[in-house]
N, C-alpha and C positions, 0 to 999 in steps of 0.2 A: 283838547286832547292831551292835557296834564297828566292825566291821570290813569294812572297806570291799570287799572282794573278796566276803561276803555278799554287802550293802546293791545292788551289782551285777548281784548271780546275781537277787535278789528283782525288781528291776526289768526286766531281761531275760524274768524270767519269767512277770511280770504282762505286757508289753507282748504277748508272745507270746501269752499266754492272748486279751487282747484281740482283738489281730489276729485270729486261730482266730476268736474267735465273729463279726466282722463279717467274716472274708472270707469263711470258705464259706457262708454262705446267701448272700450276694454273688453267690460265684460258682455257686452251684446256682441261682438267679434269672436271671440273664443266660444261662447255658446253656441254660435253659427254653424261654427269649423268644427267643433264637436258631432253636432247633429250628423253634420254630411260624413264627416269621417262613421259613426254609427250605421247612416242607413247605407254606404258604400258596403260596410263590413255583411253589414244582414244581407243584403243583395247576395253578396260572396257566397255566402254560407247556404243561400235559398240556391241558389247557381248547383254547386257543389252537390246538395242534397238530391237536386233534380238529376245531374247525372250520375249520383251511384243508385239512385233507385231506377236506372233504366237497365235493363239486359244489356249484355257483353255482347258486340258482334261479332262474327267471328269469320 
């Protein structure tokens, strides 16, 4: 492990390993909470649309 074009490749390759393990649960996480945040919003909005398109009671 003299050699410095190793000592390089080993650290490149760790950092890479690393990054791998926290970015995608990262990003499988954030995508998740996205989604739900989305189909909450559309819910809202289908919610909303269903009672202005009903008549006013009066």
């Amino acid at each position: 492990m003299n050699d410095s074009g190793t000592l390089f490749f080993v650290l490149m390759a760790g950092l890479a390993g690393i990054m791998t393990l926290v970015y995608f649960p990262l990003r499988l996480f954030l995508t998740a909470t996205e989604r739900g945040r989305r189909l909450k919003l559309l819910q809202r909005i289908r919610r909303l649309r269903d009672e202005l398109a009903q008549p006013l009671e009066d």
